[in-house]
Every structure is written in C-alpha cells, then in structure tokens.
C-alpha positions, 0 to 999 in steps of 0.5 A: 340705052335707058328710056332717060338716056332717050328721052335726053337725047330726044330734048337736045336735038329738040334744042337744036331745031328739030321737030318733037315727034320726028325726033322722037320717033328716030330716036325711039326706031334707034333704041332696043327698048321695051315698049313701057320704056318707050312709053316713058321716054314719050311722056319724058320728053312730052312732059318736059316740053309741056311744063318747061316754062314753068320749070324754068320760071321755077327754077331761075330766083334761085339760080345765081345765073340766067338760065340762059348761062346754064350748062346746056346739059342742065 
C-alpha cells in the first residue's frame, strides 16, 4: 500500500469518528512503509485536515452539487 493509499484510508476512518493521530498511528503500525512515505502519509492527512474548509469552499462554486451530495471518495 502506498503513503496515498494511507493516508486515504487514514481521512475515512477520520470521516467516520475516528481520532486523527489514533487513526493515523494504527494505520501507519499496519503498513510496511519507509519512513519518508510515513512522513508523507503524516503530512497528507495532516495537510488535509488543515486546509479542508478551505478546500471545499474552493472547490463548491464550481460544483454542480453541494459537497455534501458528492461521492464520498471525492
């Protein structure tokens, strides 16, 4: 599994209740990566979680949706 693939993972469980650095941490113990790909996966999901609001009052004017109809994965 890629630092991507984890740190998706890492952003779902977040999406379902779960604590960020608990989430993340299990789900780095899971993986077999190299620690420059844990570090990525870290700053993904860390990142993502900074500048989420942002993201998405970005991205909704040029949605056709509410963000909130969007495909979960999205």
């Amino acid at each position: 599994m890629s630092a991507r693939e984890t740190a998706f993972r890492v952003l779902r469980r977040i999406d379902d209740g779960a604590y960020s650095h608990i989430a993340l941490s299990a789900e780095l113990d899971r993986s077999q990566l190299s620690e420059k790909d844990r570090g990525l996966a870290s700053t993904i999901v860390y990142g993502t979680l900074t500048w989420r609001r942002t993201l998405d009052r970005l991205i909704e004017p040029h949605s056709n949706r509410s963000l909130r109809s969007l495909d979960e994965d999205i």
